[in-house]
ZADRENLO-724580 format. One record per atom (N, C-alpha, C, O): residue number from 1; residue in one letter; atom name; x negated, y, z. Coordinates in steps of 0.2 Angstrom, whole numbers, plus 5000, padded with zeros to 4 digits. Atoms other than C-alpha are relative to their C-alpha. Layout:
N
@lumkol->NUM, kolmi->A, lumfi->CA, c1->X, c2->Y, c3->Z
...
***
This chain:
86
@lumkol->1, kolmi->X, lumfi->N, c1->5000, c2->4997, c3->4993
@lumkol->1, kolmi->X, lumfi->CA, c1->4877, c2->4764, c3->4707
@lumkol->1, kolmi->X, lumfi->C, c1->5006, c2->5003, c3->5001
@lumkol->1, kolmi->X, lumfi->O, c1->5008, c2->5007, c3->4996
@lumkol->2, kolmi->X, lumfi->N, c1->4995, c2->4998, c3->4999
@lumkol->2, kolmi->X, lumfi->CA, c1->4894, c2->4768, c3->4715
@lumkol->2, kolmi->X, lumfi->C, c1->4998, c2->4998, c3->5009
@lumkol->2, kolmi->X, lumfi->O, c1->4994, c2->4995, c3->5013
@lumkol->3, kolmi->X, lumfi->N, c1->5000, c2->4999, c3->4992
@lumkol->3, kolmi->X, lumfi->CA, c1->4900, c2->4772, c3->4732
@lumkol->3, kolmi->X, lumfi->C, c1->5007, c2->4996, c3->5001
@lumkol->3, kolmi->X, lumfi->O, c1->5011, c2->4995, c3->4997
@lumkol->4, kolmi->X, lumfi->N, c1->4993, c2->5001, c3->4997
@lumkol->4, kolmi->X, lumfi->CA, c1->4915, c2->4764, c3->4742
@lumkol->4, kolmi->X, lumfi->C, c1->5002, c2->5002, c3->5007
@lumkol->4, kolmi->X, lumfi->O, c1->4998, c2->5000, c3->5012
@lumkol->5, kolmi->X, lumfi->N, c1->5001, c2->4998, c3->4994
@lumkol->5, kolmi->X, lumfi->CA, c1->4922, c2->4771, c3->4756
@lumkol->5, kolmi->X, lumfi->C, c1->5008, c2->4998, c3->5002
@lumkol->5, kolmi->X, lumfi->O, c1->5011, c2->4999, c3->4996
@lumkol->6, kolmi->X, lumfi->N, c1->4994, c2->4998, c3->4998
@lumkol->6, kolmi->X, lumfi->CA, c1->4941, c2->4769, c3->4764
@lumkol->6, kolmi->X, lumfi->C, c1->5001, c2->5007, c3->4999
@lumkol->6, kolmi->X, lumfi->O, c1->4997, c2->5011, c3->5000
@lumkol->7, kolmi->X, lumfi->N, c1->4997, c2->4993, c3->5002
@lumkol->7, kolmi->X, lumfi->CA, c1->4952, c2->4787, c3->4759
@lumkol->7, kolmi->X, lumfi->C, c1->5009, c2->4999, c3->5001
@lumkol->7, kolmi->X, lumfi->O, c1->5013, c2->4994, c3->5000
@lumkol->8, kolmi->X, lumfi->N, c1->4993, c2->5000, c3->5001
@lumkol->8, kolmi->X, lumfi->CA, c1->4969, c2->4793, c3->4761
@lumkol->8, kolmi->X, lumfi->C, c1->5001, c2->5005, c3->4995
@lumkol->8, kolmi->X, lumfi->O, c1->4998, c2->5011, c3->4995
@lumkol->9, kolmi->X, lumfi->N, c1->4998, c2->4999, c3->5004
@lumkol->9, kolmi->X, lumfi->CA, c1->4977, c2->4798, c3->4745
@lumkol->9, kolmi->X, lumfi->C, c1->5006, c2->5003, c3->4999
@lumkol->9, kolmi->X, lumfi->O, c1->5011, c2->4999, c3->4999
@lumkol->10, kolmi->X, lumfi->N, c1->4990, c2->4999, c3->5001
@lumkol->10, kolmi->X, lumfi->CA, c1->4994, c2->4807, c3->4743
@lumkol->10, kolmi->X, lumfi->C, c1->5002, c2->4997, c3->5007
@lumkol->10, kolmi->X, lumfi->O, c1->5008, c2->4997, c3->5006
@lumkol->11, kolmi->X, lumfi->N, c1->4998, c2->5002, c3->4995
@lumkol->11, kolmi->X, lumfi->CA, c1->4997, c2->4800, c3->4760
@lumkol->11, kolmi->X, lumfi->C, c1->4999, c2->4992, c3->5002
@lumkol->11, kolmi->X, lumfi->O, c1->4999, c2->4989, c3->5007
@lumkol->12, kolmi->X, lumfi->N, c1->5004, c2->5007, c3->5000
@lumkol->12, kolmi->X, lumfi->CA, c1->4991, c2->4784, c3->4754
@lumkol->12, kolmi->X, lumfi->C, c1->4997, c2->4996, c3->5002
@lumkol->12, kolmi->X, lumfi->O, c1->4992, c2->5000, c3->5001
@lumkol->13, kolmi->X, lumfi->N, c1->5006, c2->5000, c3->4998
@lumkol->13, kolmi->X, lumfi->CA, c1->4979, c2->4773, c3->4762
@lumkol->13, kolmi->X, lumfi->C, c1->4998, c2->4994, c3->4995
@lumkol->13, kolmi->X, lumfi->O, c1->5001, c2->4989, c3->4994
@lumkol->14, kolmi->X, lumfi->N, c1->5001, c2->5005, c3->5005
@lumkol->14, kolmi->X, lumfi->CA, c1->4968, c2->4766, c3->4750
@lumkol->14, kolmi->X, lumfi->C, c1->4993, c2->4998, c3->5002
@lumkol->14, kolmi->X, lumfi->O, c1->4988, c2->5002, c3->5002
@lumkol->15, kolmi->X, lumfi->N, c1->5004, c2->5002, c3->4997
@lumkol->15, kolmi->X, lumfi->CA, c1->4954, c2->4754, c3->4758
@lumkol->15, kolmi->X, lumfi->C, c1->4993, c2->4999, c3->4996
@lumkol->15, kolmi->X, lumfi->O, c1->4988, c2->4996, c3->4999
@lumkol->16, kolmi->X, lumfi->N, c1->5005, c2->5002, c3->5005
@lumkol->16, kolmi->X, lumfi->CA, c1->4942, c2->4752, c3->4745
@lumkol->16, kolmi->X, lumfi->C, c1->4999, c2->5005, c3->4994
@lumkol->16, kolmi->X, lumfi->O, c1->5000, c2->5003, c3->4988
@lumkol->17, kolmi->X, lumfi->N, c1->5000, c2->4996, c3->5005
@lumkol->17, kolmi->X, lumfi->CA, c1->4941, c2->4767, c3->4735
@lumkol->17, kolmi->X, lumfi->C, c1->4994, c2->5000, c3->4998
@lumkol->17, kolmi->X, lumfi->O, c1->4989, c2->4998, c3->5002
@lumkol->18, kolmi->X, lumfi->N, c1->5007, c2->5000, c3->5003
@lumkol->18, kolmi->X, lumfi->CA, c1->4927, c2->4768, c3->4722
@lumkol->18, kolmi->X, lumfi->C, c1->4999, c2->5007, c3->4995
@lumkol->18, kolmi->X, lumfi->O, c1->5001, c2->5009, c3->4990
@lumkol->19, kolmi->X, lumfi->N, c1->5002, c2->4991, c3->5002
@lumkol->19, kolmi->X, lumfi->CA, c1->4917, c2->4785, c3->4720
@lumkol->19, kolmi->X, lumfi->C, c1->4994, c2->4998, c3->4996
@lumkol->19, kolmi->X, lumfi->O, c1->4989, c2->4994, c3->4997
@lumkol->20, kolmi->X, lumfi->N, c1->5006, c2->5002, c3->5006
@lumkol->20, kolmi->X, lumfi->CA, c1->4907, c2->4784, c3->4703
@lumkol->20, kolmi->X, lumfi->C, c1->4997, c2->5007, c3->4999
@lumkol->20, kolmi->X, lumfi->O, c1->5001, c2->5011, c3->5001
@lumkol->21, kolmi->X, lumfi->N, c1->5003, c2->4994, c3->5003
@lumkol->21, kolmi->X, lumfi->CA, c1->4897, c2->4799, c3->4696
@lumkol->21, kolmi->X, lumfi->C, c1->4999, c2->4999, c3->4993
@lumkol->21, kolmi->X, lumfi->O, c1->4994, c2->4996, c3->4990
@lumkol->22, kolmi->X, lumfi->N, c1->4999, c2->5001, c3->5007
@lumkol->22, kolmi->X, lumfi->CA, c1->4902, c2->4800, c3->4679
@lumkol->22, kolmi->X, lumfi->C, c1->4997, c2->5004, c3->4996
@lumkol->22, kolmi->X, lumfi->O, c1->4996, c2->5002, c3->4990
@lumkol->23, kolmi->X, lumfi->N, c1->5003, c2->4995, c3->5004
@lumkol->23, kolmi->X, lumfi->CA, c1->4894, c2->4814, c3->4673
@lumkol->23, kolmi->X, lumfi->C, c1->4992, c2->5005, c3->5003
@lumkol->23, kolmi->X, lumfi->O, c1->4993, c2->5007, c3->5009
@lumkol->24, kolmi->X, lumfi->N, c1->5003, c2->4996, c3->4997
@lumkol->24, kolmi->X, lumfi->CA, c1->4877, c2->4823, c3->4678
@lumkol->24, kolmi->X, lumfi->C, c1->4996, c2->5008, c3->4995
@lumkol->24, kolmi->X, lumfi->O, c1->4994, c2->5007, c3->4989
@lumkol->25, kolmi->X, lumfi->N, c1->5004, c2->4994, c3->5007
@lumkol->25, kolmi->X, lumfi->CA, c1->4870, c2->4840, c3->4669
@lumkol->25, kolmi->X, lumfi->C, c1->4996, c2->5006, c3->5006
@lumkol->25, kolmi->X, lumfi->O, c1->4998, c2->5007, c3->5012
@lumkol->26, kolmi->X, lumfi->N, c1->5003, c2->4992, c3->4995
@lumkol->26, kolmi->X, lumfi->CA, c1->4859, c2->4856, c3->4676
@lumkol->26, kolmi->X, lumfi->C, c1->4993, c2->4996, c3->4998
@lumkol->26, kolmi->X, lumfi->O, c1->4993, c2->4991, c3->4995
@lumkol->27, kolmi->X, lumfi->N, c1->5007, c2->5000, c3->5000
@lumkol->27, kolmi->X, lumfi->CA, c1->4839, c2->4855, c3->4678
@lumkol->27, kolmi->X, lumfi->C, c1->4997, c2->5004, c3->5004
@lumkol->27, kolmi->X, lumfi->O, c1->5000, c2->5006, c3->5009
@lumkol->28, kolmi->X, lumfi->N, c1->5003, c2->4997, c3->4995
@lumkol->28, kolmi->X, lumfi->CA, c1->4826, c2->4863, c3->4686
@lumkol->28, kolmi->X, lumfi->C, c1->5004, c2->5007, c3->5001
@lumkol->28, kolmi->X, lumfi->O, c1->5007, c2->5008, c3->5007
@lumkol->29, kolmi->X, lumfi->N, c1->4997, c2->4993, c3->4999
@lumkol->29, kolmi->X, lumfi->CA, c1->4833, c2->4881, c3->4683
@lumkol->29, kolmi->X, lumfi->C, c1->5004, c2->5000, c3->5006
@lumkol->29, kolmi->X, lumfi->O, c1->5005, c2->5004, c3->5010
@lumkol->30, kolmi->X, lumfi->N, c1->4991, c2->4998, c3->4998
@lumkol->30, kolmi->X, lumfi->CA, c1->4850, c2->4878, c3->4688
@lumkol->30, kolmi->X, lumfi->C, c1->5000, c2->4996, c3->5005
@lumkol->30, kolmi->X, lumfi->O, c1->5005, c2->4997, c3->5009
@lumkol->31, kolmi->X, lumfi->N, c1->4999, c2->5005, c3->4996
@lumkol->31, kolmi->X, lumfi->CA, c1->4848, c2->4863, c3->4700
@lumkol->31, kolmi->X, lumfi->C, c1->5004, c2->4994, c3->4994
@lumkol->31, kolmi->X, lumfi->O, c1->5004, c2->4994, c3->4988
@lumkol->32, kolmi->X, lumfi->N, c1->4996, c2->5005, c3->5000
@lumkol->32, kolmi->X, lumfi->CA, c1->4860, c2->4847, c3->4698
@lumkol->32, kolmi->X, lumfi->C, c1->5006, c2->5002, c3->5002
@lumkol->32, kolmi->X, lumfi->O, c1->5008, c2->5004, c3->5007
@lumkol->33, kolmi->X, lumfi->N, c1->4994, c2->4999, c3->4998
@lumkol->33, kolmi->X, lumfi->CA, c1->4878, c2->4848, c3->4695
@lumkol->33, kolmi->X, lumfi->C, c1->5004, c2->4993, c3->4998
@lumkol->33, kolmi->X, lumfi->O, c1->5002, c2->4992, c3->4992
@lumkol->34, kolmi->X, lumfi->N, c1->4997, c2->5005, c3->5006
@lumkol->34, kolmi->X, lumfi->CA, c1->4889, c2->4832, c3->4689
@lumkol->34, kolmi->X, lumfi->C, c1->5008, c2->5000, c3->5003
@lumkol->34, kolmi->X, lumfi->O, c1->5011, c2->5003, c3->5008
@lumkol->35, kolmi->X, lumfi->N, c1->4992, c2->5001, c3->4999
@lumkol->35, kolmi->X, lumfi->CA, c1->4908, c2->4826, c3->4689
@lumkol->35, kolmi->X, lumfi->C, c1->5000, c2->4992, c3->5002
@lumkol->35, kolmi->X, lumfi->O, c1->4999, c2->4987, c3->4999
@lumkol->36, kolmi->X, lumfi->N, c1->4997, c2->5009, c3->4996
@lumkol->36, kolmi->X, lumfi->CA, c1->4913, c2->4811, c3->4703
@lumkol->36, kolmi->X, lumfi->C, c1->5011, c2->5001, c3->4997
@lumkol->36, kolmi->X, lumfi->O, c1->5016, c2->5004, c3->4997
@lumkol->37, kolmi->X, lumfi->N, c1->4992, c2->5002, c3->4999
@lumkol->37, kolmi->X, lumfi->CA, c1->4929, c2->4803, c3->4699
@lumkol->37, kolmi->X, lumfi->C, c1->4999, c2->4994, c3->5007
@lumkol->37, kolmi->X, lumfi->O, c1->4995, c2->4990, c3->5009
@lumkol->38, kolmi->X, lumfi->N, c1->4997, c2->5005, c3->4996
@lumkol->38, kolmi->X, lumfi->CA, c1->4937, c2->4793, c3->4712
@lumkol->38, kolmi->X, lumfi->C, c1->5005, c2->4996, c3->4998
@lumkol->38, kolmi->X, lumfi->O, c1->5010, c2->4998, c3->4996
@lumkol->39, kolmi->X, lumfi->N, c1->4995, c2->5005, c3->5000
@lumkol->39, kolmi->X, lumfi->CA, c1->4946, c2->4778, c3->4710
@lumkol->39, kolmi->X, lumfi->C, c1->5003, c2->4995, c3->5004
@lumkol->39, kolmi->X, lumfi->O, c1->4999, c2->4994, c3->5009
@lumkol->40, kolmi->X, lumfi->N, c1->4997, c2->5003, c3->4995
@lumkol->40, kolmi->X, lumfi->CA, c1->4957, c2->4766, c3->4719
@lumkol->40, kolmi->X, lumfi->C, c1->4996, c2->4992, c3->5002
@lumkol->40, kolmi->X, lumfi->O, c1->4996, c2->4990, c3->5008
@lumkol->41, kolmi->X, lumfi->N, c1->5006, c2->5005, c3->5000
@lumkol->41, kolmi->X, lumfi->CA, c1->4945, c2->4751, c3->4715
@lumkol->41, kolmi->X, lumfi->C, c1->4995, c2->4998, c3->4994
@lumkol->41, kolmi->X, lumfi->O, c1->4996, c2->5000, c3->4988
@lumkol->42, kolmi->X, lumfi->N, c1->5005, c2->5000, c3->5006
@lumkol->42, kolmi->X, lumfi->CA, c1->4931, c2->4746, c3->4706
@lumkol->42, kolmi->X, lumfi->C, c1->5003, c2->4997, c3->4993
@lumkol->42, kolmi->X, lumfi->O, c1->5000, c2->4998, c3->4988
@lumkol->43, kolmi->X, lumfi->N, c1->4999, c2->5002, c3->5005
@lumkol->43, kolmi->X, lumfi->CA, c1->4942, c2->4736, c3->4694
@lumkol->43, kolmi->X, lumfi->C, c1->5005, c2->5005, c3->4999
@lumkol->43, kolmi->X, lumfi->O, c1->5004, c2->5006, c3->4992
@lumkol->44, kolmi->X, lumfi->N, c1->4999, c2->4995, c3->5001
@lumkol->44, kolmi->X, lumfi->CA, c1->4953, c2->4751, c3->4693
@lumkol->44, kolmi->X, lumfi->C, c1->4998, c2->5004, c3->4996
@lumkol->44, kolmi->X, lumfi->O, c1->5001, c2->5008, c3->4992
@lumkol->45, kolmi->X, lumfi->N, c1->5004, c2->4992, c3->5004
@lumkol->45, kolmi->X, lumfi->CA, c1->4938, c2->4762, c3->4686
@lumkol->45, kolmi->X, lumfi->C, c1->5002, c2->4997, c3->4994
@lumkol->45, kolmi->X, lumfi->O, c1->5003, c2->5001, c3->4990
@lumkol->46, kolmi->X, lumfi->N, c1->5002, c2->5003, c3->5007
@lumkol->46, kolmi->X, lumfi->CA, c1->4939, c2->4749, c3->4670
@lumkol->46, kolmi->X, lumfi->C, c1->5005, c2->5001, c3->4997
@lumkol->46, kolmi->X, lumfi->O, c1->5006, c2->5000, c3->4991
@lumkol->47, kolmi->X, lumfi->N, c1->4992, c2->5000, c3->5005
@lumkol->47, kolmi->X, lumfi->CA, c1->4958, c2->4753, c3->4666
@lumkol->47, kolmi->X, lumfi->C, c1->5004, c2->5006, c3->5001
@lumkol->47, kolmi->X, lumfi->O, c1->5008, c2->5009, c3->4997
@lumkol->48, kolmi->X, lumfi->N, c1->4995, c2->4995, c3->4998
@lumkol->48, kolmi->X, lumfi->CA, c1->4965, c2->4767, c3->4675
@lumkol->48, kolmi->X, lumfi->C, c1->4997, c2->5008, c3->5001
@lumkol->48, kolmi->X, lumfi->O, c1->4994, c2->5009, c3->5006
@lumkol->49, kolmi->X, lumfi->N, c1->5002, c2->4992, c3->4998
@lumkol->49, kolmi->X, lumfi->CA, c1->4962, c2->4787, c3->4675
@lumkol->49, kolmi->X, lumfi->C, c1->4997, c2->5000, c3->5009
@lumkol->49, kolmi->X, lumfi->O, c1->4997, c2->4995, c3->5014
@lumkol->50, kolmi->X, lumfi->N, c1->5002, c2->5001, c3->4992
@lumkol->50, kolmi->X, lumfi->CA, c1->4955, c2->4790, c3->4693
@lumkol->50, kolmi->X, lumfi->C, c1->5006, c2->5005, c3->5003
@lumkol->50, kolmi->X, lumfi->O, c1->5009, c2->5010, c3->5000
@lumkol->51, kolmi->X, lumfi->N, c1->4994, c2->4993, c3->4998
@lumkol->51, kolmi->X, lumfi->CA, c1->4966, c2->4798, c3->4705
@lumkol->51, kolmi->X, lumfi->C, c1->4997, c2->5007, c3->5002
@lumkol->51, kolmi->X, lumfi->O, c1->5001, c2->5011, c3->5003
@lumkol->52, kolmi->X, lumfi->N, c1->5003, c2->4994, c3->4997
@lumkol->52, kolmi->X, lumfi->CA, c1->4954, c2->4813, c3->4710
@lumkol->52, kolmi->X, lumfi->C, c1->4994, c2->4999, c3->4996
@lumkol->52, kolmi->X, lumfi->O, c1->4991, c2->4994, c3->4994
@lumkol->53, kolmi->X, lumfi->N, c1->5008, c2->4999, c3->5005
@lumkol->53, kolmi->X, lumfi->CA, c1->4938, c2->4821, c3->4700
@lumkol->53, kolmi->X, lumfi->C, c1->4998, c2->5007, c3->5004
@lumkol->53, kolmi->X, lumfi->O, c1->5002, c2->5011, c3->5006
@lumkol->54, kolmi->X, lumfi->N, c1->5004, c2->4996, c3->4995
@lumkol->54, kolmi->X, lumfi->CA, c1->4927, c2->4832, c3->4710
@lumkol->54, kolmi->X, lumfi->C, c1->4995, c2->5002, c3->4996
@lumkol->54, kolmi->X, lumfi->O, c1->4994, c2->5000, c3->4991
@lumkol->55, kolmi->X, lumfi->N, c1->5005, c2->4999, c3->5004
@lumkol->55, kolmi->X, lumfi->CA, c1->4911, c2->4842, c3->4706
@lumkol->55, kolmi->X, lumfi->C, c1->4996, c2->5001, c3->5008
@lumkol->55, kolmi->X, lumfi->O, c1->4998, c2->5004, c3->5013
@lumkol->56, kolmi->X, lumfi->N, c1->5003, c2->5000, c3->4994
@lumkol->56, kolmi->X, lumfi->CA, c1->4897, c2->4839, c3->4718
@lumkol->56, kolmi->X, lumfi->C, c1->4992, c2->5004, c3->4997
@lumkol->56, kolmi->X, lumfi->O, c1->4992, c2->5004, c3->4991
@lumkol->57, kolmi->X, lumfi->N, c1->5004, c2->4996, c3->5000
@lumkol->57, kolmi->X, lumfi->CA, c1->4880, c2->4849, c3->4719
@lumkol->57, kolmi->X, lumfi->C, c1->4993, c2->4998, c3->5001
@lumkol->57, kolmi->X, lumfi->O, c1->4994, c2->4993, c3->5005
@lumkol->58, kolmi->X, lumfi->N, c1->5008, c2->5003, c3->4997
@lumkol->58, kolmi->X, lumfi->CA, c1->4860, c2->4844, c3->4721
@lumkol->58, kolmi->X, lumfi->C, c1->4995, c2->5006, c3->4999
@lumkol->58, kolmi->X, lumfi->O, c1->4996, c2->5008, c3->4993
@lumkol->59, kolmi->X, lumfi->N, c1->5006, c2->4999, c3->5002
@lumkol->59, kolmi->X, lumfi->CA, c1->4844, c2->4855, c3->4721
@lumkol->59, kolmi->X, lumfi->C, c1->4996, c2->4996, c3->4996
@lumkol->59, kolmi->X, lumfi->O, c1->4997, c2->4990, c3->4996
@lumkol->60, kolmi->X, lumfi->N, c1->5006, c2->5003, c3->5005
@lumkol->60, kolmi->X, lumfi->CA, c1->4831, c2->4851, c3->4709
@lumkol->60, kolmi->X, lumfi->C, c1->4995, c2->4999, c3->5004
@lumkol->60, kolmi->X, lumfi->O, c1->4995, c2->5004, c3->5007
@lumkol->61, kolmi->X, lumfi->N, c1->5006, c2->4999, c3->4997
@lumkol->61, kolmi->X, lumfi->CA, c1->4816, c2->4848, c3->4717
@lumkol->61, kolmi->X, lumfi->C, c1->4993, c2->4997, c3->4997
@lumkol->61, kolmi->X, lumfi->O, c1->4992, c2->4991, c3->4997
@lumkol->62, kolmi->X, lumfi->N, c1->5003, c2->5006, c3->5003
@lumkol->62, kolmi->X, lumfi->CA, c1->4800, c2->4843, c3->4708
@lumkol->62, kolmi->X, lumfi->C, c1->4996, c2->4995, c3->5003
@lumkol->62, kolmi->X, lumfi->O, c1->4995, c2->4996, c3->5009
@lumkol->63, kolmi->X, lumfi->N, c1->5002, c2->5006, c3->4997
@lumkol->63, kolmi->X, lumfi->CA, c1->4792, c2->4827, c3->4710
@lumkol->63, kolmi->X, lumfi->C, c1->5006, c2->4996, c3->5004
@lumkol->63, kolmi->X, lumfi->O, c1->5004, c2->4990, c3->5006
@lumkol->64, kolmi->X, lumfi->N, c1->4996, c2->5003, c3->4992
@lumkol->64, kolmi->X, lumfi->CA, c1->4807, c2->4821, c3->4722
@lumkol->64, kolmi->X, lumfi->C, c1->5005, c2->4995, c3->4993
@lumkol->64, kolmi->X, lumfi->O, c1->5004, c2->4996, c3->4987
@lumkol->65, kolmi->X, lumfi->N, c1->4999, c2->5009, c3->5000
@lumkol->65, kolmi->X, lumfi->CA, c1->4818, c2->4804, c3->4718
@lumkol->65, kolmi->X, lumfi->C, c1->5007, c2->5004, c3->4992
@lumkol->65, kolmi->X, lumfi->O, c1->5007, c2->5011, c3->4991
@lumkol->66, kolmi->X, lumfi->N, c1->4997, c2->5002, c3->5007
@lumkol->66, kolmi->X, lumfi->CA, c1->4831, c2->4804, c3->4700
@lumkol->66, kolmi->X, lumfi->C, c1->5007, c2->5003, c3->5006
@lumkol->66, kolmi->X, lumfi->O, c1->5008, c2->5003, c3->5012
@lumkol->67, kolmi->X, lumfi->N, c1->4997, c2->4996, c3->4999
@lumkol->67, kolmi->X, lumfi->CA, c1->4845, c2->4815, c3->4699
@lumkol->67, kolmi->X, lumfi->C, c1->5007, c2->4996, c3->5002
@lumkol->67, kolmi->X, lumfi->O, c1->5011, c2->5000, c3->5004
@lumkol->68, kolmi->X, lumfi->N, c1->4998, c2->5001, c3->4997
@lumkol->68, kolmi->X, lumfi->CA, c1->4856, c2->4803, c3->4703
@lumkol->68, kolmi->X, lumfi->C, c1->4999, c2->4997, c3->5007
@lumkol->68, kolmi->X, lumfi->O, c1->5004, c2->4997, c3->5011
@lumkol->69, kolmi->X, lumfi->N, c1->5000, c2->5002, c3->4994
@lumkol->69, kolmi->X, lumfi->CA, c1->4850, c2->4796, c3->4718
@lumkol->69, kolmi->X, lumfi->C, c1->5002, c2->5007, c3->5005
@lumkol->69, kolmi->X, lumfi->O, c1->5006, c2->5007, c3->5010
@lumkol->70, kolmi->X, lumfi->N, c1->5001, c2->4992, c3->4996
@lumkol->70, kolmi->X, lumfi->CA, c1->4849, c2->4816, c3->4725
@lumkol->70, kolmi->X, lumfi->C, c1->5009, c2->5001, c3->4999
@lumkol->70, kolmi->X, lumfi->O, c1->5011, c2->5004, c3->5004
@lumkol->71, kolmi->X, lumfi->N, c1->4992, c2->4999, c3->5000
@lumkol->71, kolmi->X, lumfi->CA, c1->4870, c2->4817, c3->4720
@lumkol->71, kolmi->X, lumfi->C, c1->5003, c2->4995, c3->5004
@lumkol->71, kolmi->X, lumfi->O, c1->5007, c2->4997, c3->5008
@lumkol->72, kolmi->X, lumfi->N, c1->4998, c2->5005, c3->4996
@lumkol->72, kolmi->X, lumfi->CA, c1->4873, c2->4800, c3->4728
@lumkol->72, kolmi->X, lumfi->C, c1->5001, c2->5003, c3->5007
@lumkol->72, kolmi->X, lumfi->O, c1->5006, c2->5003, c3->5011
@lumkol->73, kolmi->X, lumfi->N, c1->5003, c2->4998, c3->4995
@lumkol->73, kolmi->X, lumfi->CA, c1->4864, c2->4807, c3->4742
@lumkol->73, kolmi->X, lumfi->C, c1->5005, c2->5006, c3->5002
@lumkol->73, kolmi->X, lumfi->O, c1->5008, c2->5006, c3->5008
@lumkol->74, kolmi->X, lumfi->N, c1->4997, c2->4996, c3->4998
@lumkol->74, kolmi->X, lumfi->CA, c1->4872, c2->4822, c3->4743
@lumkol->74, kolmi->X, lumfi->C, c1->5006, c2->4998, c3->5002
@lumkol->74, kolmi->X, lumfi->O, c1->5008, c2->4999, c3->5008
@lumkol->75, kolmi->X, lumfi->N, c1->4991, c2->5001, c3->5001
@lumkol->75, kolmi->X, lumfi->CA, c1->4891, c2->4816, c3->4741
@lumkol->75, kolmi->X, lumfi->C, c1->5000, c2->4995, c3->5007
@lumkol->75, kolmi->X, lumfi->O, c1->5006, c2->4994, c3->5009
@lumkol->76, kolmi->X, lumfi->N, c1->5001, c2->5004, c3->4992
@lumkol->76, kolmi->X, lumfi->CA, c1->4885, c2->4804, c3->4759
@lumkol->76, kolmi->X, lumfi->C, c1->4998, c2->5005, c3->5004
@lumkol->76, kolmi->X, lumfi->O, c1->4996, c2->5003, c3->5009
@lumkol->77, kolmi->X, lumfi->N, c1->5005, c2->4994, c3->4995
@lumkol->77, kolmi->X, lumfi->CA, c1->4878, c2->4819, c3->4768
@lumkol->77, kolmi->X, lumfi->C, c1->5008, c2->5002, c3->5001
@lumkol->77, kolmi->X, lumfi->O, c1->5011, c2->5000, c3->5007
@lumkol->78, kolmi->X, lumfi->N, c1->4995, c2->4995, c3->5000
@lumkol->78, kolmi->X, lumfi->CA, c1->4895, c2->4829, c3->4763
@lumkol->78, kolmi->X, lumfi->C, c1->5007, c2->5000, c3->4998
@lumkol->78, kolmi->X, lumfi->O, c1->5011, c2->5004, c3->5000
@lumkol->79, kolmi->X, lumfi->N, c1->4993, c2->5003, c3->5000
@lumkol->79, kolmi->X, lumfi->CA, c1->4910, c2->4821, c3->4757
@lumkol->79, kolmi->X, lumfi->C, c1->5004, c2->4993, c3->5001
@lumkol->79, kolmi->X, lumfi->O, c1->5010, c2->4992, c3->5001
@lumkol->80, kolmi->X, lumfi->N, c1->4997, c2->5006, c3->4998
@lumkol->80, kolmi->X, lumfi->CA, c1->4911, c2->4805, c3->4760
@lumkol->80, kolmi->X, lumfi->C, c1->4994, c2->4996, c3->5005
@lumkol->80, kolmi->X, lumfi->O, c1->4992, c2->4990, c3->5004
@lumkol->81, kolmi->X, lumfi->N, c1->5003, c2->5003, c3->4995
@lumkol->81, kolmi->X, lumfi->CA, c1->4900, c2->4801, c3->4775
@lumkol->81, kolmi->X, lumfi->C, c1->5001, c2->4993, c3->5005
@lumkol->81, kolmi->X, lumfi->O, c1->4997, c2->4992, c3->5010
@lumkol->82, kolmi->X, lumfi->N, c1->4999, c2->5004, c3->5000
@lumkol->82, kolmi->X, lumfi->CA, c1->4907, c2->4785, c3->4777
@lumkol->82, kolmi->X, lumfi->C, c1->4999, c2->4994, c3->4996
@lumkol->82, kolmi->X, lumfi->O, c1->4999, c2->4989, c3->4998
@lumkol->83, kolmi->X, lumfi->N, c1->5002, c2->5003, c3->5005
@lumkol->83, kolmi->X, lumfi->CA, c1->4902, c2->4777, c3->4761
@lumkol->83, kolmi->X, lumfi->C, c1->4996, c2->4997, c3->5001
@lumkol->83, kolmi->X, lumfi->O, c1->4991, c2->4998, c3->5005
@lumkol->84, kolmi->X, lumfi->N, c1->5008, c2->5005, c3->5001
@lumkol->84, kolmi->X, lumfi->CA, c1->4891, c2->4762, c3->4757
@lumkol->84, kolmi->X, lumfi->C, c1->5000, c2->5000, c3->4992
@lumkol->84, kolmi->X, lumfi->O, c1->5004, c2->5001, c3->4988
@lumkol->85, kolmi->X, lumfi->N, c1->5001, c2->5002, c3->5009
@lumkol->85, kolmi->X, lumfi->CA, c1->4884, c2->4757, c3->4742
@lumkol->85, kolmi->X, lumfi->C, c1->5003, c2->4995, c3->4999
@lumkol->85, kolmi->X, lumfi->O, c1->5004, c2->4991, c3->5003
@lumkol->86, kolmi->X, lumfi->N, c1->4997, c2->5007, c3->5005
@lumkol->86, kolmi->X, lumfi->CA, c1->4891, c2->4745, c3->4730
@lumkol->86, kolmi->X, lumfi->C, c1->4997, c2->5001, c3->4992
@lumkol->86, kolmi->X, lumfi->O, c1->4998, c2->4996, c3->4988
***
């Protein structure tokens, strides 16, 4: 599961940027926290550092959908509202 959205970079414009969530950690306690990298494309992610890493947020809530879909979910609400899946 990954996002892509167009982005400007450094002044850049990069039309296929691919937003991955690389890392997820936290739980009920703490909620959801993990580390998105951005990259310039999907084959990018396979070779090259990303150019930006970010930390996005989720609530826990019990019963409710897998902690990745709830980070996805957030990261379209709030940073990249333009995003489709890929």
């Amino acid at each position: 599961m990954a996002l892509t959205q167009a982005i400007t970079f450094n002044g850049l414009s990069v039309p296929n940027a691919y937003i991955r969530v690389d890392r997820i950690f936290g739980g009920k306690r703490e909620g959801w926290n993990s580390v998105v990298s951005v990259y310039a494309s999907q084959e990018a992610a396979e070779i090259y550092a990303p150019l930006e890493q970010l930390n996005q947020s989720a609530p826990y809530n019990d019963g409710e959908m897998s902690p990745y879909k709830k980070i996805y979910a957030a990261l379209k609400a709030e940073k990249f509202k333009e995003a489709t899946d890929c």
